[in-house]
C-alpha positions in Angstrom: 6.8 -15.9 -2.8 9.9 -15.7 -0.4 11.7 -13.1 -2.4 16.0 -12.7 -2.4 17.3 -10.5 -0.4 18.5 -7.8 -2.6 16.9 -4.3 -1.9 15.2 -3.8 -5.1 12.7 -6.2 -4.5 9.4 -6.4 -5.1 9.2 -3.4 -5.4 6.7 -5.5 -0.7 -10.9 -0.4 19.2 -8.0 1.0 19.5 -5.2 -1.3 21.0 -5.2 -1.1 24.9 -1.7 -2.0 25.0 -1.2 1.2 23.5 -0.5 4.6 26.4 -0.6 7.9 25.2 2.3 9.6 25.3 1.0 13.0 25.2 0.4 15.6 28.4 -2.0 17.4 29.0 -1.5 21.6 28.3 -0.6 23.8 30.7 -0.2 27.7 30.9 3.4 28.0 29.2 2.3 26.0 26.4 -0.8 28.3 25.5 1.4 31.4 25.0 0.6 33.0 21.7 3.1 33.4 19.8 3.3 36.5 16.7 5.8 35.8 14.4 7.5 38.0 12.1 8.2 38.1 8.1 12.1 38.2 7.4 12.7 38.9 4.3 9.9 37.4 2.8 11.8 33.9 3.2 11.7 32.8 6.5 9.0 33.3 9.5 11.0 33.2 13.1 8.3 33.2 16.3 8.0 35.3 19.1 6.7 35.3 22.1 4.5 38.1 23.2 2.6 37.1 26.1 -0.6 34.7 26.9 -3.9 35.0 26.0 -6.5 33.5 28.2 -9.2 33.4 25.7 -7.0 31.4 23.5 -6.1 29.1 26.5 -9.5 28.0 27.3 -10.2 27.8 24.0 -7.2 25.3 22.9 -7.6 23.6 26.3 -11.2 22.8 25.1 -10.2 21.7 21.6 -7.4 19.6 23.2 -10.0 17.6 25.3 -12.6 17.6 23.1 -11.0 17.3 19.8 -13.6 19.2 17.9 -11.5 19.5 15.0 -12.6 19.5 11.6 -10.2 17.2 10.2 -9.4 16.6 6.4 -12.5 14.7 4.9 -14.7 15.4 7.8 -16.9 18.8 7.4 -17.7 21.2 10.5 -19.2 24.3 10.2 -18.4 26.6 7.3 -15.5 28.8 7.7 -14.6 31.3 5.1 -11.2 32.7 3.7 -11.5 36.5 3.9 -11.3 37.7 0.2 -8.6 39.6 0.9 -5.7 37.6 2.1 -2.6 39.1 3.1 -0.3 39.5 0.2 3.0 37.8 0.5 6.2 40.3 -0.2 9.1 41.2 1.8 7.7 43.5 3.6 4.2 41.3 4.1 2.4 41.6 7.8 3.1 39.0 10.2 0.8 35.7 10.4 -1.1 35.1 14.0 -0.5 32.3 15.4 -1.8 29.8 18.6 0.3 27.2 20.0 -1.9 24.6 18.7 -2.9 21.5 19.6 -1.2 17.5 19.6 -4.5 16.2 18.6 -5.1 15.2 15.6 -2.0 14.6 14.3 -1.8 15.7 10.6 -3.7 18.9 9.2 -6.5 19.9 10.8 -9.2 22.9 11.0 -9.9 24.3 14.6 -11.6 27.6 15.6 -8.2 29.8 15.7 -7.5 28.3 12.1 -5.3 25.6 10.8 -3.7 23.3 13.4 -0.2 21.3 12.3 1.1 18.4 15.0 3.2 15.8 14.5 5.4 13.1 16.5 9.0 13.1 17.4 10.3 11.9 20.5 13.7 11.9 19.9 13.6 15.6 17.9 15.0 19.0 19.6 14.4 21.5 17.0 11.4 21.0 14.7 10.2 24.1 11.8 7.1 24.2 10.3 7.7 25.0 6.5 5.1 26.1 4.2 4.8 27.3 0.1 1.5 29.5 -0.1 -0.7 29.2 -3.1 0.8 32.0 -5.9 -2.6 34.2 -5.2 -0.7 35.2 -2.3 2.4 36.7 -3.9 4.6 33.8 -2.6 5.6 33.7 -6.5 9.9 33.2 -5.7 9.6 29.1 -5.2 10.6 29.9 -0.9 9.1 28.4 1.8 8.4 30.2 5.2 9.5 28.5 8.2 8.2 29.0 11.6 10.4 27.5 14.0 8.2 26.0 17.1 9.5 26.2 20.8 9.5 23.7 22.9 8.1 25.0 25.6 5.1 26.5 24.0 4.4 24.0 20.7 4.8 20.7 22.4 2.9 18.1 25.2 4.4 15.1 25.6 6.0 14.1 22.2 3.8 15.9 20.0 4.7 19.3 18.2 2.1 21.5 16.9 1.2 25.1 16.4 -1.7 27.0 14.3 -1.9 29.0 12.2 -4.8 31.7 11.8 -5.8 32.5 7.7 -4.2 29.9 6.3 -5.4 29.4 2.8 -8.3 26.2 3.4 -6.1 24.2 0.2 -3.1 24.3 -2.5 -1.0 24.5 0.7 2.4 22.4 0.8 4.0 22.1 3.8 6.5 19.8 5.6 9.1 19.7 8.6 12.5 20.6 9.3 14.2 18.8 12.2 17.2 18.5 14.3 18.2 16.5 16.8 20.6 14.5 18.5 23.3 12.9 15.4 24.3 9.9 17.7 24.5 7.3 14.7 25.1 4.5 16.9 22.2 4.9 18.8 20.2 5.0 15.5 19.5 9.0 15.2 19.4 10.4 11.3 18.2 13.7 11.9 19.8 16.5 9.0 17.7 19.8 9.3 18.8 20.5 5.6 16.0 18.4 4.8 12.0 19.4 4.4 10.3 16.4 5.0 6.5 14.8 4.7 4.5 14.7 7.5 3.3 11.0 8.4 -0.2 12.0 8.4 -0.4 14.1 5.2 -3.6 13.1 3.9 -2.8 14.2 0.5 0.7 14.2 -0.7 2.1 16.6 -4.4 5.4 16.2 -6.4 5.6 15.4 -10.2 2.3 15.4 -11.6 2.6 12.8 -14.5 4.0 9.7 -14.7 7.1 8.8 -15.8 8.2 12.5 -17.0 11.9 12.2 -16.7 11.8 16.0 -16.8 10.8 16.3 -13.7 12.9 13.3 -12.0 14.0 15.0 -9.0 10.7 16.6 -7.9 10.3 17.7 -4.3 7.5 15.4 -2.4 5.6 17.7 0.1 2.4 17.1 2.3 -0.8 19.4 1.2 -4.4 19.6 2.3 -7.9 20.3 1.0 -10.7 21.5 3.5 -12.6 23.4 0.4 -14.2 20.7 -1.1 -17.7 19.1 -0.7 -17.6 16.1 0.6 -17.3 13.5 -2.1 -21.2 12.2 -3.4 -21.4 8.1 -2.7 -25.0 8.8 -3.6 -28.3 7.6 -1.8 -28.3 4.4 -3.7 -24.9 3.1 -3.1 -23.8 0.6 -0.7 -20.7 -1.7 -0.3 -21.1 -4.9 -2.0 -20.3 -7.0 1.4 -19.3 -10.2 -0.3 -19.1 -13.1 2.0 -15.2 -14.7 1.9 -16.3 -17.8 1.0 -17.9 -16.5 -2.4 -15.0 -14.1 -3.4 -12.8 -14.6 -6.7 -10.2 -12.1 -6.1 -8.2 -10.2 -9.1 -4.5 -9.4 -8.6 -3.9 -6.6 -10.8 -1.7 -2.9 -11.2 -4.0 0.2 -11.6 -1.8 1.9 -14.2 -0.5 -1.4 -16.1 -4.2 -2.7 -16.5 -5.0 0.6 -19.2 -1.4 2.3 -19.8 -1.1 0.7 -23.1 -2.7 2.0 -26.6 -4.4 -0.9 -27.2 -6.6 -0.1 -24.3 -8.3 2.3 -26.9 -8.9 4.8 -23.9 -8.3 8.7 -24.7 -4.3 9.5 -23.7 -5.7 11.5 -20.8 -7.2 8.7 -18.5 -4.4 5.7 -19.6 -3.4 4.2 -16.6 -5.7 6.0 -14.2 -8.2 5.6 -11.9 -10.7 6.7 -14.0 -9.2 4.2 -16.9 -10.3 1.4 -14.3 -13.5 2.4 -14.6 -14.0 2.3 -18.1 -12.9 -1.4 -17.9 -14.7 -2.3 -15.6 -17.8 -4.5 -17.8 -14.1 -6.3 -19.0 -13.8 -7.4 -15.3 -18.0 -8.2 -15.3 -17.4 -10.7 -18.3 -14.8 -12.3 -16.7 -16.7 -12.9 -13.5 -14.2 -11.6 -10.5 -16.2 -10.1 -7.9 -12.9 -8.4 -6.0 -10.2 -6.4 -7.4 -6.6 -6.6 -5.4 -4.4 -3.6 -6.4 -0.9 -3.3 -6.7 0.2 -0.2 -4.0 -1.9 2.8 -4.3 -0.5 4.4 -1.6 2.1 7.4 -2.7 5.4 6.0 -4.4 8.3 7.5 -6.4 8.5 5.8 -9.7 11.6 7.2 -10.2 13.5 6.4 -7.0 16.5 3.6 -9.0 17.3 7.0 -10.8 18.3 8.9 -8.3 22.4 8.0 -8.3 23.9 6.0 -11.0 23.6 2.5 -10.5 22.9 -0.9 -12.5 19.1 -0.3 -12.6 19.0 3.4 -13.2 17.1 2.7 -16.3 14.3 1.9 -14.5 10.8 2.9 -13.4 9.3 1.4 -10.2 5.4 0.3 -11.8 4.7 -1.9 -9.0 4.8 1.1 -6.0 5.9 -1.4 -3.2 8.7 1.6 -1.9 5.8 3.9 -0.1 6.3 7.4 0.4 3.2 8.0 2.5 0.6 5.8 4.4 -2.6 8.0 3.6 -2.1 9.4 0.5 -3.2 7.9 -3.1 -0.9 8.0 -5.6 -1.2 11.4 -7.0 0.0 10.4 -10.8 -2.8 7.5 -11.3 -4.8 11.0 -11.4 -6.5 11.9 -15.0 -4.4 14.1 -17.3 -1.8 15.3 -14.2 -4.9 16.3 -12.5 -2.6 15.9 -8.7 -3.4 15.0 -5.5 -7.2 16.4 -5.0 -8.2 15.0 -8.3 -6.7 12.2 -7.2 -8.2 11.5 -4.2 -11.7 12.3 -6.1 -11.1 9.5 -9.1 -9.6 7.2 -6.4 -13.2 7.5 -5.0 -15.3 7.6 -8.1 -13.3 4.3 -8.9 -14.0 2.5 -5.6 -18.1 4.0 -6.1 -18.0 2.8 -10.1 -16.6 -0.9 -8.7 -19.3 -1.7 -6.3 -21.9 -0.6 -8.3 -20.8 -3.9 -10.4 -20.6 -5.6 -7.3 -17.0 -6.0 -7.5 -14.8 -5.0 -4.3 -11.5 -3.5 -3.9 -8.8 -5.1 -1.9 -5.8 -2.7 -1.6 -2.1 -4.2 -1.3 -0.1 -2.4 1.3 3.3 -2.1 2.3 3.6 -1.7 6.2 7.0 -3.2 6.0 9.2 -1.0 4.7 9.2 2.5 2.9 10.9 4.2 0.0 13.7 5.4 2.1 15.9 2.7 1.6 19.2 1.7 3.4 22.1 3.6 4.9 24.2 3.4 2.1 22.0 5.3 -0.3 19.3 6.4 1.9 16.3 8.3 0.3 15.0 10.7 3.4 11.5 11.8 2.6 10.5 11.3 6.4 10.4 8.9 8.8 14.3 8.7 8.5 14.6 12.2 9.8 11.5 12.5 11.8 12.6 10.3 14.1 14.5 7.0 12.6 14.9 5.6 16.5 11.1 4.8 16.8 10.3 4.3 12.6 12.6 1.8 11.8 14.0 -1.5 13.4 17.9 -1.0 14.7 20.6 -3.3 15.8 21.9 -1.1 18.8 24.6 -3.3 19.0 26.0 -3.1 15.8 26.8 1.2 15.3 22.3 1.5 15.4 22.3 0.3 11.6 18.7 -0.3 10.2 17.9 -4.0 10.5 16.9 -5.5 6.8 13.9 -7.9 6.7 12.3 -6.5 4.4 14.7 -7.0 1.2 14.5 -3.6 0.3 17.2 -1.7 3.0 14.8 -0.9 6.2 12.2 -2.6 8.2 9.1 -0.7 9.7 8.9 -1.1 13.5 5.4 -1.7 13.5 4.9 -3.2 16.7 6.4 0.4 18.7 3.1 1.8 20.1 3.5 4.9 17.7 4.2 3.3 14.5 1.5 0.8 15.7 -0.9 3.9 15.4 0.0 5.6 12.2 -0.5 1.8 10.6 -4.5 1.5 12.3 -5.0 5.3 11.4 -3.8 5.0 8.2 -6.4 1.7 7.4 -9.2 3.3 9.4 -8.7 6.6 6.7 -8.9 4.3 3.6 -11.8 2.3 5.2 -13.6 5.8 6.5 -12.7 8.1 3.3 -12.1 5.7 0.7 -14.2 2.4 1.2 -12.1 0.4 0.7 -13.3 -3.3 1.7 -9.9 -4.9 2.6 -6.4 -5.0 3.0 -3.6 -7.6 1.7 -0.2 -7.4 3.8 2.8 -7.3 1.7 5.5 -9.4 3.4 3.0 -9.0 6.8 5.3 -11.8 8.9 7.3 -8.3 9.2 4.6 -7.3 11.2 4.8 -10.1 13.5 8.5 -9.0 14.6 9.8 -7.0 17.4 11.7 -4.0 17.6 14.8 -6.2 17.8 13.8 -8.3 14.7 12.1 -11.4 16.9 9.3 -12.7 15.9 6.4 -12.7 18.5 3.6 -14.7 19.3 0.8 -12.3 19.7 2.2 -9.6 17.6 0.1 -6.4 18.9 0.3 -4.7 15.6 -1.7 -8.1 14.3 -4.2 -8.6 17.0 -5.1 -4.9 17.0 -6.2 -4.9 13.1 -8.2 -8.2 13.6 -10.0 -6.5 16.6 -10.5 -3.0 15.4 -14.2 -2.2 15.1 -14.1 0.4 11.8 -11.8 -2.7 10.1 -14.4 -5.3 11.1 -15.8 -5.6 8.2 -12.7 -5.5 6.1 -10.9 -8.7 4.3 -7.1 -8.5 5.9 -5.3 -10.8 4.0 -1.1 -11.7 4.9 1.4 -12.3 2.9 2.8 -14.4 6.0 6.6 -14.5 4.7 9.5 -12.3 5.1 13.5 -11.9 3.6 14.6 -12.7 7.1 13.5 -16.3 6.8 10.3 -15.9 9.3 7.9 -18.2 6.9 4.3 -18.4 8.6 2.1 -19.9 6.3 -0.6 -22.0 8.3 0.8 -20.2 11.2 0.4 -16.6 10.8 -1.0 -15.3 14.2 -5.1 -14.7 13.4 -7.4 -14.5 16.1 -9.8 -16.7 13.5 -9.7 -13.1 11.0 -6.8 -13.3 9.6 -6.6 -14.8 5.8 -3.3 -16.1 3.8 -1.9 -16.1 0.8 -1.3 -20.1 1.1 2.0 -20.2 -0.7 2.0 -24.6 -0.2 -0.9 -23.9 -2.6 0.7 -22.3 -5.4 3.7 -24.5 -4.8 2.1 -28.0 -4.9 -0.3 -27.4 -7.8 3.0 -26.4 -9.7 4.4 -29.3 -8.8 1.4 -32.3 -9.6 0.4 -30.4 -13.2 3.8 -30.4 -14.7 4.4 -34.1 -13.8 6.2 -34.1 -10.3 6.0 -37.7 -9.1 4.7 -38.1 -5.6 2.4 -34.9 -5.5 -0.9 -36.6 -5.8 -1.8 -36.5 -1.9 -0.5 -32.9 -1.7 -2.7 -31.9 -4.7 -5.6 -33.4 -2.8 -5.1 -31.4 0.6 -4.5 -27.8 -1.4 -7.7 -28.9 -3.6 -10.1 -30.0 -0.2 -9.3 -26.3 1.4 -5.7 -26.9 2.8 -7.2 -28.6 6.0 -3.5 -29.2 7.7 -2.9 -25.6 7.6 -6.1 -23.9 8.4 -8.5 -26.2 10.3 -7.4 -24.8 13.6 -9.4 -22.9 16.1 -12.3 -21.4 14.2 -10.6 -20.7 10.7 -12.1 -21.2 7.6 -11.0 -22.8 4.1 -11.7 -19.3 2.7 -8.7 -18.3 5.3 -6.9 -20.0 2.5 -6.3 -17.5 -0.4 -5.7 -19.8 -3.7 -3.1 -18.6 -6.3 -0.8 -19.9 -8.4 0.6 -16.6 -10.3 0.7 -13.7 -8.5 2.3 -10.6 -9.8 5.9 -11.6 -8.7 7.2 -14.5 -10.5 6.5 -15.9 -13.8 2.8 -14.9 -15.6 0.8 -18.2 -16.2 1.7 -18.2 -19.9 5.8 -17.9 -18.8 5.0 -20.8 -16.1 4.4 -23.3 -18.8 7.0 -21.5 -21.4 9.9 -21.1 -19.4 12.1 -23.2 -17.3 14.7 -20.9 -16.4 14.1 -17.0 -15.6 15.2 -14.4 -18.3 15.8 -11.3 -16.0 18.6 -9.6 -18.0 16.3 -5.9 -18.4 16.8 -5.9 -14.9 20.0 -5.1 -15.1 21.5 -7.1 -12.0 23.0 -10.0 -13.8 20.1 -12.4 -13.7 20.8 -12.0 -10.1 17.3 -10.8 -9.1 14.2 -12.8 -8.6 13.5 -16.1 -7.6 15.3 -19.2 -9.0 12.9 -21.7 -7.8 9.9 -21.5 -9.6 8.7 -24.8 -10.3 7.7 -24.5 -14.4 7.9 -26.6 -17.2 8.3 -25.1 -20.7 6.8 -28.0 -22.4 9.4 -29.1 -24.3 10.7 -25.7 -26.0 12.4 -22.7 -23.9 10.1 -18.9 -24.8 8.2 -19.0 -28.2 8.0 -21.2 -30.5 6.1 -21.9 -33.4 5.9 -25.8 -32.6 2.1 -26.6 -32.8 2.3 -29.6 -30.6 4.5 -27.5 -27.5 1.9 -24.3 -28.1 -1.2 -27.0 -27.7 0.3 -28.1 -24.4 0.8 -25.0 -23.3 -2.7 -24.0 -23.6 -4.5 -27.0 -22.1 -1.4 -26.7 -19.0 -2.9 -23.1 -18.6 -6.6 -24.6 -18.7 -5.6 -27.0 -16.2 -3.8 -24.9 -13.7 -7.2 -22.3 -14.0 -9.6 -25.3 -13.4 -7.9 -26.5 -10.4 -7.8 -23.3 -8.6 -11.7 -22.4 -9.5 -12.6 -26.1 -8.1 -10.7 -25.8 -5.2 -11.9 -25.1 -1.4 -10.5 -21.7 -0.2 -10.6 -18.4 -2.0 -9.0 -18.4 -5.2 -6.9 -15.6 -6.7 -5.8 -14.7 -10.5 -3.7 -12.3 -11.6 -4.1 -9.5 -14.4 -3.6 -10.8 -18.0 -3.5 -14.8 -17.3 -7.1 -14.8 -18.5 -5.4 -14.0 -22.2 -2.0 -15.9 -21.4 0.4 -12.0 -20.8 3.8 -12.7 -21.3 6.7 -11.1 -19.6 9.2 -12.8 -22.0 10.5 -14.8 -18.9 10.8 -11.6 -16.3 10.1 -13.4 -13.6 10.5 -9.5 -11.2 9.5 -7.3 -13.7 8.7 -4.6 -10.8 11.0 -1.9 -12.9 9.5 -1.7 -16.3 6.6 0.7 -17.4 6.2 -0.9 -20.8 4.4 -3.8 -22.6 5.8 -6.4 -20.3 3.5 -5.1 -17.9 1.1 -3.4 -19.4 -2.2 -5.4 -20.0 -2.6 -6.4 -23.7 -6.3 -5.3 -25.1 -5.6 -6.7 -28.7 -3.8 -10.1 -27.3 -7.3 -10.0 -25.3 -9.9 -9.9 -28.7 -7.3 -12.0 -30.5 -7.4 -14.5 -27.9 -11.7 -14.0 -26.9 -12.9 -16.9 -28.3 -10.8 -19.7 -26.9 -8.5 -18.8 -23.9 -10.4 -16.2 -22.3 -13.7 -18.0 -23.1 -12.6 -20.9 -20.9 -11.3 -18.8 -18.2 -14.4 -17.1 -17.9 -16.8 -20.2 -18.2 -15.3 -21.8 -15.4 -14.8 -19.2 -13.0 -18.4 -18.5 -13.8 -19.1 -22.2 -12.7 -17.3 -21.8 -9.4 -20.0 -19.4 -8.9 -23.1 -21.0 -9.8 -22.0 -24.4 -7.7 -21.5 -23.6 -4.2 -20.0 -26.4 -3.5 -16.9 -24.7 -4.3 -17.3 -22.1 -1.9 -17.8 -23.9 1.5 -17.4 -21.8 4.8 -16.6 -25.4 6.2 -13.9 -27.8 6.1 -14.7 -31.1 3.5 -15.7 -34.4 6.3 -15.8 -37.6 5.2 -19.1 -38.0 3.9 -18.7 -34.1 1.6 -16.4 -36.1 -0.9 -16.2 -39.5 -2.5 -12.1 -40.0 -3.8 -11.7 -42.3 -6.7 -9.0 -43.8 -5.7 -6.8 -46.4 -4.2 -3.5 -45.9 -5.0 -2.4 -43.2 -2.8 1.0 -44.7 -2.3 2.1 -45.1 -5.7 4.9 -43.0 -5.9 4.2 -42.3 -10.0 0.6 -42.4 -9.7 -0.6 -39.1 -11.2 -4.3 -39.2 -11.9 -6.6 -38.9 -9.4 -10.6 -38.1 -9.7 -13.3 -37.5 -6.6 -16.5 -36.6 -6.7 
């Protein structure tokens, strides 16, 4: 759904094109450096001299990049048992001039590498918080500040670090640069911000605690764990397209509530996914689409008074961080590791029951808003020139397509990068087995804000040999108007949610006159959108509810949206949503409006399940969820969200039974599930009065 543009919303081979910015070493940049300990607060380098054993030796990592990177084991290494203990008068750490390859965390032989981009950066400090074992006990960070000459090639920054603690390390960046505001710098070296390619990311540990609202969101790393146990048995279910029946859903909403009888320690985790999981077998899905799991801050409308500061952001489309899993969909405040485990165990537990999981991800924006209120966690003060789209010609402001206050500059050859890198991590670490684009015709712009024809960002997904097996699904619609449905550039990969879909099955089962030729087309596989090239009707992802905009029970309750919990006015959220109430507005007791309802539900689940394409539900429709009229109920961590277990068993034998009878007769008839386009002879219509302008029925075989 094209959302309004108010910032709130909606929360939404490698490619040749792409040069390497990065020199190679030479002998300034291999100096070692020996930094010293002042005060026990803050670490400022040294040069002493070079070291040509380290130079061959960093020169050879550099070329070879035999790193052992996070999630990928190496050889052993071991922590020496005694550590040095942290204090203010604590020996100085050894350390290497590093490496610009990886970017991220990384283990080499001299010990732990850091690198990160910034082009546009003159001053850039490593900052680190060492496990309390270590004395560091006083809540400082030590800083070691990284020359120029010695810790950088091209635009990369790095140094290492020798006895570094292999996890419970948080770390970020300090840096400075040029303030030029109208050539679209935001650098402020007050602030300690998140590397881009933090695998793991800690702040608050549970959800929702209010006590700890203003929590401090720093990268951190983990090379002390096995690798995670997928087992001999297990394998990834590999569904074809055609066959999928896809399940929109939010991991925390789908168990946060009592009524999911789960113990209080796994509500609205990934491990409280798991324990649903024969709920998702009875209903038939074979795919699961999740709401963001990428690293958000629920709390981010509370940061400064405003009209929604009573809200909590449940739907994560404001990322912090491109790699990390949200830390708080942990068990019991477990944090980032224990994340990262359950995220796994869930994706292992999934397939297992043959179902596959589809992650929703937000390449368009991030959490750090506009520059009115900006939030800089960091991109913003990384480098904001290269992260974010600017008007140059208008004092650098951030360009807005997005909705939410900044657009992602996703076609820049760097940015470009950290969007396959993440995907490939989540494909390589996490298996996951697709990928839906939130607002994706963002991706298909410039770094001006026009739209291209053969978006690089696009065509480098869809030819990417570790995503070749992957689903990549586009949401192929933006807030700046650039509406690409039927049209979204694919190189024949590419799948869409078919918004004509949702919006002409709305429109022939409450009654619209002249919709009957329409409903055909969106039933036979969408055929004037998608037969094109070598594209498929599963390239045509069914819906009509998704998880912004009415639920299916409000769709046929509600003709008007109720957003006043929001707290903008009823300004927020989309006015056009094409429902009929039936004949009552919200609940009623009326027998006659609740029987309508029902069937209008029935029929609105029967057309999608009988229609060519690939059709997708959302969380709670299979027991008619209400959000009281909420048609952007992105800000509420409550019941409105939160699936319903009791509505579920009160509702088992009627509602629920039909919705999964006839998704399980999609699946035993194939028919439904072609891989090509309906000809002539695949389908008998019933019918000769197209061109009655009233005509509503229509029948085919």
């Amino acid at each position: 759904m094209l959302r309004t543009p108010h910032w709130y919303d909606s929360h939404v081979a490698k490619f040749p094109l792409f040069a390497s910015p990065f020199s190679s070493h030479n002998g300034s940049s291999c100096t070692v450096a020996s930094p010293v300990l002042d005060m026990g607060l803050k670490l400022i380098k040294q040069v002493s001299g070079s070291n040509q054993q380290g130079i061959a030796k960093t020169q050879d990592c550099v070329k070879h990049r035999t790193a052992n990177v996070y999630g990928q084991r190496a050889q052993e290494r071991v922590l020496e048992d005694e550590a040095p203990q942290m204090s203010e008068t604590s020996p100085s750490w050894k350390t290497f001039p590093g490496q610009a390859f990886p970017l991220g965390v990384s283990e080499v032989d001299s010990g732990t590498n850091f690198a990160i981009f910034s082009q546009h950066a003159t001053a850039v400090t490593l900052c680190l918080s060492l496990p309390e074992r270590l004395g560091r006990v006083d809540g400082g960070m030590m800083e070691f500040s990284l020359d120029r000459n010695v810790n950088k090639t091209g635009d990369i920054w790095h140094i290492c670090i020798k006895d570094l603690p292999r996890s419970n390390v948080l770390y970020g960046y300090r840096m400075d640069g040029p303030r030029g505001w109208h050539e679209g710098h935001r650098f402020d070296s007050r602030v300690v911000l998140i590397d881009p390619y933090a695998k793991l990311v800690d702040g608050r540990r549970f959800f929702g605690d209010s006590s700890k609202k203003f929590s401090k969101f720093l990268g951190t790393y983990d090379f002390d764990s096995l690798p995670f146990a997928w087992g001999d048995n297990y394998k990834l279910p590999n569904i074809p397209e055609k066959d999928l029946v896809i399940y929109e859903m939010n991991v925390r909403a789908f168990t946060a509530s009592e009524s999911s009888g789960l113990d209080p320690d796994i509500r609205g985790s990934y491990l409280g996914v798991i324990e649903k999981i024969p709920h998702l077998q009875e209903l038939g899905i074979n795919a699961v689409e999740l709401l963001p799991v990428f690293e958000f801050d629920e709390f981010e409308f509370q940061r400064r008074p405003n009209p929604r500061d009573h809200m909590i952001n449940t739907w994560g489309y404001s990322t912090i961080n491109f790699f990390a899993p949200m830390s708080r969909y942990a068990s019991d405040g477990g944090g980032p590791l224990k994340a990262s485990q359950e995220f796994k165990q869930m994706v292992k537990a999934l397939h297992g029951a043959g179902i596959e999981v589809i992650l929703d991800v937000v390449y368009n924006h991030t959490n750090e808003a506009d520059d009115a209120n900006p939030y800089t966690t960091s991109f913003r003060g990384i480098d904001n020139k290269v992260y974010y789209m600017l008007d140059l010609n208008n004092n650098g402001q951030l360009l807005n397509f997005s909705g939410c206050g900044n657009t992602l500059n996703c076609n820049h050859p760097v940015v470009m990068e950290l969007v396959i890198d993440s995907l490939r991590h989540w494909v390589t670490e996490y298996h996951v087995d697709g990928f839906r684009f939130d607002l994706a015709s963002v991706l298909c712009r410039g770094s001006d804000g026009s739209p291209l024809s053969a978006p690089p960002v696009i065509r480098a997904i869809a030819k990417d040999s570790i995503l070749s097996r992957c689903k990549i699904i586009s949401e192929p619609w933006d807030c700046g108007g650039l509406y690409l449905v039927g049209r979204f550039p694919n190189w024949d990969r590419w799948a869409e949610w078919n918004g004509k879909y949702r919006d002409d099955l709305r429109r022939f089962i409450k009654g619209d006159s002249g919709m009957k030729g329409s409903f055909a087309t969106r039933v036979s596989g969408s055929a004037d959108l998608y037969k094109v090239n070598k594209r498929k009707p599963y390239h045509s992802v069914n819906f009509v509810i998704a998880h912004d905009g009415f639920t299916l029970y409000d769709l046929v309750s509600y003709n008007f949206k109720h957003n006043d919990a929001n707290g903008e006015g009823g300004n927020d959220g989309s006015n056009d949503n094409l429902s009929w109430n039936c004949g009552y507005e919200g609940e009623t007791d009326d027998s006659t409006v609740k029987a309508i309802r029902s069937r209008q539900m029935k029929n609105f689940h029967l057309a999608l399940m009988i229609s060519q394409g690939t059709p997708m539900m959302l969380m709670g429709d299979e027991y008619g969820h209400s959000r009281n009229g909420n048609n952007n109920s992105y800000g509420h961590d409550a019941a409105i969200n939160h699936f319903q277990w009791g509505l579920l068993e009160a509702r088992n034998s009627n509602h629920f039974r039909f919705f999964k009878e006839v998704i399980k007769f999609r699946q035993t008839h194939r028919v439904f599930g072609r891989d090509t386009f309906l000809e002539k002879n695949d389908v008998t219509w019933h019918e000769d009065n197209w061109h009655n302008y009233e005509s509503k029925f229509l029948a085919f075989t």
